[in-house]
C-alpha positions in Angstrom: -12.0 -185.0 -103.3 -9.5 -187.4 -104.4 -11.1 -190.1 -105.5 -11.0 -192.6 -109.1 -13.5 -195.1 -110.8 -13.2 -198.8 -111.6 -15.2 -200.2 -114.7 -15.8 -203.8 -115.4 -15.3 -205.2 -118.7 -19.0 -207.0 -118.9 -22.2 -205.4 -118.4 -24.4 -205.2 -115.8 -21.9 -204.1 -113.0 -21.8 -200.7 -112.0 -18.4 -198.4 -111.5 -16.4 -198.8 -108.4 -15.4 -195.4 -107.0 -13.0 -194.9 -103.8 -11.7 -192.1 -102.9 -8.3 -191.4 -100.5 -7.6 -189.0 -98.1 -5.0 -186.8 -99.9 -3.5 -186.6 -103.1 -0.2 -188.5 -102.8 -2.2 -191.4 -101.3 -4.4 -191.5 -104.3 -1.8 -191.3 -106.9 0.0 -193.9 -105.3 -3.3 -196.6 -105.2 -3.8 -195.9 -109.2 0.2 -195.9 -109.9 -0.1 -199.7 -107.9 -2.9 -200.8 -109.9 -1.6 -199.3 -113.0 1.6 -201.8 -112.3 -0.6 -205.0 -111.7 -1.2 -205.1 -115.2 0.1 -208.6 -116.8 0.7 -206.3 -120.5 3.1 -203.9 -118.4 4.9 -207.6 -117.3 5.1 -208.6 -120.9 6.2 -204.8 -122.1 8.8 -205.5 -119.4 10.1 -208.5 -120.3 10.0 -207.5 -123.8 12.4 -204.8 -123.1 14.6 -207.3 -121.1 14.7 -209.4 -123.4 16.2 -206.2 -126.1 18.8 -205.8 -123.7 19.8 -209.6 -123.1 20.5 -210.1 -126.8 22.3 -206.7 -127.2 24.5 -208.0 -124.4 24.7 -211.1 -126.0 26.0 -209.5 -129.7 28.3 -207.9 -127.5 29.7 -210.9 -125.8 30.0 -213.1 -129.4 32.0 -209.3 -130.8 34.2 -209.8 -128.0 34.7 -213.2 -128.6 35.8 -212.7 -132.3 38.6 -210.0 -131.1 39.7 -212.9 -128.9 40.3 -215.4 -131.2 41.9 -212.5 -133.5 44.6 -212.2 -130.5 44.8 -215.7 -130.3 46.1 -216.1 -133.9 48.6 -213.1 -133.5 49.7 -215.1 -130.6 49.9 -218.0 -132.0 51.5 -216.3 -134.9 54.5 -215.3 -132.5 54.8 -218.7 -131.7 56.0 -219.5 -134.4 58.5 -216.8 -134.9 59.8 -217.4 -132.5 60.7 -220.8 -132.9 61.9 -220.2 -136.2 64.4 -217.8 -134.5 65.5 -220.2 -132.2 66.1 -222.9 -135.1 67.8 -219.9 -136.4 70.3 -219.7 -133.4 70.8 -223.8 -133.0 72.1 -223.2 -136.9 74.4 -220.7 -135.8 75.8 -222.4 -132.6 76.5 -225.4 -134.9 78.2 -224.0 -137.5 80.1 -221.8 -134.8 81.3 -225.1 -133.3 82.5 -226.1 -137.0 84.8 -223.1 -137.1 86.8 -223.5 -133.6 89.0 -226.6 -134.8 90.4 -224.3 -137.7 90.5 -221.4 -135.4 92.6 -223.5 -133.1 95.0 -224.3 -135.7 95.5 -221.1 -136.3 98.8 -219.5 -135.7 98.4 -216.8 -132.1 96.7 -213.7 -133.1 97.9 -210.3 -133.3 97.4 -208.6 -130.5 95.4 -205.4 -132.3 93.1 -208.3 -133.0 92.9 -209.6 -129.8 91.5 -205.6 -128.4 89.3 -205.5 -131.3 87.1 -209.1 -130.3 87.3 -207.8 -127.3 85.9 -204.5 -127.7 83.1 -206.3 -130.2 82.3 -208.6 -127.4 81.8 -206.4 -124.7 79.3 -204.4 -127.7 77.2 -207.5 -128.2 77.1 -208.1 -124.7 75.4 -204.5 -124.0 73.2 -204.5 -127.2 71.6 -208.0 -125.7 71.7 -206.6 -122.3 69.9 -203.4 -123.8 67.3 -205.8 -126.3 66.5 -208.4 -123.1 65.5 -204.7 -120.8 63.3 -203.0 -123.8 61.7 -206.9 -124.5 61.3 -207.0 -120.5 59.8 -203.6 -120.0 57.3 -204.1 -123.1 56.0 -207.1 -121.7 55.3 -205.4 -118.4 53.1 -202.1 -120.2 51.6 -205.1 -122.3 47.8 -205.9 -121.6 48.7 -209.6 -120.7 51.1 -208.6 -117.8 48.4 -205.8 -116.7 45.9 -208.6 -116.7 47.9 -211.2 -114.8 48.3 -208.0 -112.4 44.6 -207.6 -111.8 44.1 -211.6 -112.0 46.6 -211.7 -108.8 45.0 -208.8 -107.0 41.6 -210.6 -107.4 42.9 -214.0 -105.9 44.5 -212.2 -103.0 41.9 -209.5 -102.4 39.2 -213.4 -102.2 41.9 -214.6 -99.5 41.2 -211.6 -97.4 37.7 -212.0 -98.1 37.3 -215.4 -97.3 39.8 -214.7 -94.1 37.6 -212.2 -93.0 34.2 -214.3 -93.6 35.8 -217.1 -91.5 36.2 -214.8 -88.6 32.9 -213.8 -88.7 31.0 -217.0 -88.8 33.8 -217.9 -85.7 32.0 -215.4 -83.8 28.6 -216.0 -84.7 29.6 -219.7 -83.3 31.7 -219.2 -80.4 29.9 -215.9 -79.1 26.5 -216.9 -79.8 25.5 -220.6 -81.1 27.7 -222.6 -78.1 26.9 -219.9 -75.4 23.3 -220.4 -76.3 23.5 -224.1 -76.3 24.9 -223.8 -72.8 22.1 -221.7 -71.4 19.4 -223.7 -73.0 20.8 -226.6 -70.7 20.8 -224.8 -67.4 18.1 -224.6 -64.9 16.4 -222.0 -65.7 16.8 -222.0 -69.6 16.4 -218.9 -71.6 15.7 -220.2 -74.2 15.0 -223.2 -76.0 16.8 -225.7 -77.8 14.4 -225.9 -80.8 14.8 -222.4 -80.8 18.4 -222.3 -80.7 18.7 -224.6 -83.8 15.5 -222.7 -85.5 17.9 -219.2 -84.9 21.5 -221.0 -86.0 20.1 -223.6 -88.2 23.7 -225.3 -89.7 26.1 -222.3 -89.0 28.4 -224.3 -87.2 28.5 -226.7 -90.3 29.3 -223.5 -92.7 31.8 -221.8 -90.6 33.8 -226.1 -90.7 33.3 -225.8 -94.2 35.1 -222.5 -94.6 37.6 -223.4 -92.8 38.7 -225.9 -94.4 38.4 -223.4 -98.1 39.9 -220.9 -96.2 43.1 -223.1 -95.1 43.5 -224.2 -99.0 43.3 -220.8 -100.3 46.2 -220.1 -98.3 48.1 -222.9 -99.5 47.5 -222.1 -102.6 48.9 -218.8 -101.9 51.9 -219.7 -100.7 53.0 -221.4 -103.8 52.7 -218.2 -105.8 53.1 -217.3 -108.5 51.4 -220.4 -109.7 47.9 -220.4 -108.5 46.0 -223.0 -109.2 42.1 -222.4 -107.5 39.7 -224.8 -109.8 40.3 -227.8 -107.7 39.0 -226.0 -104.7 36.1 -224.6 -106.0 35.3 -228.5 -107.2 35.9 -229.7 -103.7 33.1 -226.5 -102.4 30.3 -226.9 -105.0 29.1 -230.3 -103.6 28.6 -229.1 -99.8 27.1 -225.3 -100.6 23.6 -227.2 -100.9 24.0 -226.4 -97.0 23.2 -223.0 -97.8 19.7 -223.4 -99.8 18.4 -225.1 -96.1 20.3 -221.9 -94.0 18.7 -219.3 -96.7 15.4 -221.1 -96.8 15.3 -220.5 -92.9 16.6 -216.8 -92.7 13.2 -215.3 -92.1 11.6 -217.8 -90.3 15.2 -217.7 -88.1 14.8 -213.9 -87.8 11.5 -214.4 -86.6 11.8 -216.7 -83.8 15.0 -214.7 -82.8 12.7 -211.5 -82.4 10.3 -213.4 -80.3 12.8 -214.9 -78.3 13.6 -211.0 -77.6 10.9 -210.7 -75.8 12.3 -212.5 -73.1 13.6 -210.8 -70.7 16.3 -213.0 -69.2 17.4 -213.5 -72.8 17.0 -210.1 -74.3 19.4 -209.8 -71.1 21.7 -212.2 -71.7 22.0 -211.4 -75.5 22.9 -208.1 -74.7 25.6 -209.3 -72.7 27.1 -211.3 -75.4 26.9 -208.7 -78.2 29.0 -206.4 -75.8 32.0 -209.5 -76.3 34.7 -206.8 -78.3 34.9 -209.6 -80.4 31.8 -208.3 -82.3 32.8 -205.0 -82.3 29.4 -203.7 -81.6 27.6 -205.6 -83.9 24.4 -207.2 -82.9 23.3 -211.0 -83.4 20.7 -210.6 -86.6 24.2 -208.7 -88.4 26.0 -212.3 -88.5 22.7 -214.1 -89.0 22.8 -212.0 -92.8 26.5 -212.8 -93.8 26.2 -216.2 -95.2 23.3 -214.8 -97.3 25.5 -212.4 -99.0 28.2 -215.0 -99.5 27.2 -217.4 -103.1 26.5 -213.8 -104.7 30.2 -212.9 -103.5 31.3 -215.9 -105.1 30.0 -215.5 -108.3 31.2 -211.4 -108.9 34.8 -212.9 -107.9 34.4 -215.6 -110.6 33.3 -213.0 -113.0 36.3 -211.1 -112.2 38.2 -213.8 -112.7 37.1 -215.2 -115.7 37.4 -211.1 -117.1 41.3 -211.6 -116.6 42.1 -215.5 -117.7 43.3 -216.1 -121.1 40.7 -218.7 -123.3 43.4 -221.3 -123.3 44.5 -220.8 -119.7 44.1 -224.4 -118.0 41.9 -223.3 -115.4 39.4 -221.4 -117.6 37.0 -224.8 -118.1 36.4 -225.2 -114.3 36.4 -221.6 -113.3 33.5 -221.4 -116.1 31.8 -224.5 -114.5 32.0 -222.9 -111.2 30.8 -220.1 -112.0 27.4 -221.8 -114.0 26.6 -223.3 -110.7 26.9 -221.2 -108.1 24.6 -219.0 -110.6 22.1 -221.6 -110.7 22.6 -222.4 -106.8 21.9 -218.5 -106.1 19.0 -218.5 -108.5 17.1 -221.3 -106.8 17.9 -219.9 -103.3 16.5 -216.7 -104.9 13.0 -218.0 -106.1 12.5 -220.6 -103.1 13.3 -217.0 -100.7 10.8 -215.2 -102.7 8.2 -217.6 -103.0 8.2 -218.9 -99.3 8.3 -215.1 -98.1 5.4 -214.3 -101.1 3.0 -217.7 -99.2 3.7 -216.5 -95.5 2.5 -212.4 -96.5 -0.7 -214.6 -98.3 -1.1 -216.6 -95.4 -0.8 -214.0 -92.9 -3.9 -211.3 -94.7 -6.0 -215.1 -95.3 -5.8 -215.2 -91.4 -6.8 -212.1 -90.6 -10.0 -212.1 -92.5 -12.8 -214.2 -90.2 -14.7 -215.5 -93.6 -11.3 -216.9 -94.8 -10.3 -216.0 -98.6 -9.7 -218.8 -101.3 -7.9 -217.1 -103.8 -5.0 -216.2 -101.2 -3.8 -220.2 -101.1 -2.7 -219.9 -104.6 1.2 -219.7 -104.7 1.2 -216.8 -108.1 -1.1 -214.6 -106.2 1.5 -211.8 -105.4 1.3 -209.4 -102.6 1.6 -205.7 -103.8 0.0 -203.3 -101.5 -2.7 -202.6 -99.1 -4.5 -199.8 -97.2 -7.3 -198.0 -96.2 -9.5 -196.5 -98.8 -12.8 -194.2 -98.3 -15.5 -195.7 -100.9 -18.3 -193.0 -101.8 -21.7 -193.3 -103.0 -22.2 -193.0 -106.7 -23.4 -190.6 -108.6 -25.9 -190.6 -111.1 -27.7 -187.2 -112.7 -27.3 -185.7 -109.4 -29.3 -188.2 -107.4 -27.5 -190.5 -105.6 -27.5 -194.4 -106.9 -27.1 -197.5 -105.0 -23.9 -198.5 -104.3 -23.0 -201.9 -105.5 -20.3 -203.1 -103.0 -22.2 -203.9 -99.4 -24.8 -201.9 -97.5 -23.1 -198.8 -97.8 -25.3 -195.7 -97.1 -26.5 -193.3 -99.8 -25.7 -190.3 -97.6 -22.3 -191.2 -96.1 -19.3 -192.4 -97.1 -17.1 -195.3 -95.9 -13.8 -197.1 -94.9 -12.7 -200.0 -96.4 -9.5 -202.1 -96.0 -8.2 -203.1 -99.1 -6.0 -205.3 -100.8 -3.9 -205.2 -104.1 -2.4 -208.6 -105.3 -1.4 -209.3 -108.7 -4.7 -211.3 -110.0 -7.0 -209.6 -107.4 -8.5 -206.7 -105.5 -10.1 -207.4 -101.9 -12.3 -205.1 -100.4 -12.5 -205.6 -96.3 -14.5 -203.9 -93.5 -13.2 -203.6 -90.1 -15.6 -204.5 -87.1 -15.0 -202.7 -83.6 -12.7 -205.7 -82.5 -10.3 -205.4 -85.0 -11.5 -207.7 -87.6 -11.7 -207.9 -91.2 -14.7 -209.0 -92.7 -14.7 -209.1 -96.7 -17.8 -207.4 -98.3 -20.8 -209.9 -99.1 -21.0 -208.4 -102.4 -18.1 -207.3 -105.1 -15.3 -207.9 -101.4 -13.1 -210.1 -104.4 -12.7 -208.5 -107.5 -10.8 -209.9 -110.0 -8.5 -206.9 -112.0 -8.8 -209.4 -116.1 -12.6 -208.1 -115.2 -11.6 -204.0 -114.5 -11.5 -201.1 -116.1 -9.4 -198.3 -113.9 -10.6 -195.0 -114.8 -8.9 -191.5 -113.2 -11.6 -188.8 -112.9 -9.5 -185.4 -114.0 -12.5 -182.9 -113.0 -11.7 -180.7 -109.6 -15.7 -181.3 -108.8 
């Protein structure tokens, strides 16, 4: 028997026992419950926590060798200007020398070889120092950088490029096709379900375009690459994308019962042959623009991992970057709440009493299942058992359900229905005690 106890923290309420079919099952039901535990949440974020401010000491130790590159830089700078004051000194008092030269009576001849030869020696040992101060700044770090800087940038165009392509055939082989059927005689398909499935996609795929069309330009005045501006001009219209990830699911949804169609299960077939799609199917392009922000942001990083502190685009690459992070953030939380209400919503509806607790929006879904309760067990004579009108001499089935806050305990009538237990059916887990019984009998 695989079965475990659960004991209230006050007096006066007897154990809860359930058993489970196998092992495995068993395991799995205490593991869950084990997990719903707000201290394990704290222990969690506790550790967290350890590991953000170890990244953070990491970060500020990086920052310090920064700066300590900066002033060797910066220290080059200025050798290198005092060479070159250096060399204006020399050209000048060179230039004071050439009238007395000219005066000079012609040259012997020996002399004439021997400039020559000492010429065509300076010549080569500048040739030779220009080649050794070229090929050290090629193995340096900064040219390897600017290498992966530029890779990044061109690897984003074909991204972007390839991104545009496929919201064009989400678009062209899908939205307007769609549109068109919905207007014909005998519609397929809606048009409040057309703009429930596509939402603003056509408005996305515009919006690319247009990125897409300055990247290039950008490009093609390469080497300089100047990408901040663009990324200023995108920020303001990605708020487009909370409304198209807020409606995935729901879009998803309506999409699968729109399948059910015949005529435009039929019809959607027919379009997901186009070779344009090269065998993908409709609900593949639907999930691209939810994987795009997050692309964003890992190029920015990778970015930002190659551009120099004072490079003049480091600000706004910075600023990007903040925002799109706080964009994806708030996309995340509104997609995880509004999928966390509908799972709520959906178990509140199938129970015919209704259940209160579900309507709040930090009760979490974490598992549910069927369960076998058994009598309890007192000094070998069997005790009443304190959820419903269980029998002393059998045991039962019950449909349960593990949220965060709560446990519910359901009973299935012959049509299907749940039916919460008239007594102990919501128990709140601040008011358990979980105990594992370890005997084999």
């Amino acid at each position: 028997q695989h079965y475990f106890t659960v004991l209230f923290g006050h007096e006066g309420q007897k154990p809860l026992e359930l058993r489970c079919e196998d092992e495995v099952d068993g395991d799995e039901w205490v593991e869950a419950i084990h997990q719903a535990s707000y201290s394990d949440i704290l222990i969690e974020r506790e550790v967290l926590m350890q590991k953000y401010i170890h990244l953070v000491q990491i970060v500020e130790t990086e920052k310090v060798a920064a700066n300590q590159l900066r002033h060797q830089l910066e220290d080059q700078d200025t050798e290198i200007e005092r060479l070159k004051s250096e060399i204006v000194a020399l050209n000048k008092t060179k230039e004071k020398m050439r009238p007395y030269q000219g005066n000079q009576e012609e040259e012997d001849p020996d002399i004439k070889k021997i400039k020559k030869v000492q010429s065509f020696m300076r010549g080569w040992l500048c040739r030779r120092k220009w080649k050794t101060i070229v090929q050290d700044y090629i193995c340096s770090p900064h040219a390897e950088s600017m290498r992966k800087r530029n890779q990044i940038v061109f690897n984003m165009v074909e991204a972007e490029s390839e991104y545009v392509h496929q919201l064009y055939v989400l678009v062209n082989c899908f939205l307007r096709p769609l549109r068109m059927a919905a207007s014909s005689k005998k519609p397929p398909i809606s048009h409040d379900d057309v703009s429930s499935i596509f939402l603003n996609s056509e408005t996305i795929m515009f919006l690319h375009e247009i990125f897409h069309q300055g990247l290039k330009a950008r490009i093609a005045n390469w080497p300089t690459l100047i990408l901040a501006d663009l990324f200023d001009i995108l920020l303001p219209m990605l708020n487009i994308y909370q409304e198209f990830v807020r409606n995935h699911q729901y879009s998803l949804q309506v999409l699968a019962n729109c399948k059910q169609n015949r005529d435009f299960d039929k019809l959607l077939k027919q379009y997901e042959a186009n070779p344009a799609c090269e065998g993908r199917m409709l609900e593949t392009f639907l999930t691209y623009p939810m994987f795009q922000i997050p692309r964003y942001i890992i190029t920015l990083h990778e970015l930002l991992a190659h551009t120099p502190h004072e490079h003049v685009e480091r600000k706004s690459l910075e600023f990007a970057k903040s925002k799109l992070e706080e964009l994806s953030r708030v996309m995340h939380d509104e997609v995880s709440d509004t999928e966390n209400i509908r799972k709520n919503l959906a178990i509140e509806r199938t129970i015919v009493e209704g259940c209160d607790i579900l309507l709040d929006t930090s009760q979490t879904f974490i598992r549910q299942g069927s369960l076998i309760q058994v009598p309890s067990v007192e000094r070998g004579k069997l005790s009443k058992v304190r959820l419903g009108s269980l029998s002393l001499k059998k045991e039962g089935e019950r449909q349960c359900f593990l949220f965060t806050k709560h446990f519910l305990i359901c009973t299935r009538s012959s049509g299907g229905k749940l039916h919460l237990l008239k007594t102990g059916g919501v128990l709140s887990l601040i008011e358990c005690t979980l105990v594992e019984e370890t005997e084999a009998s």
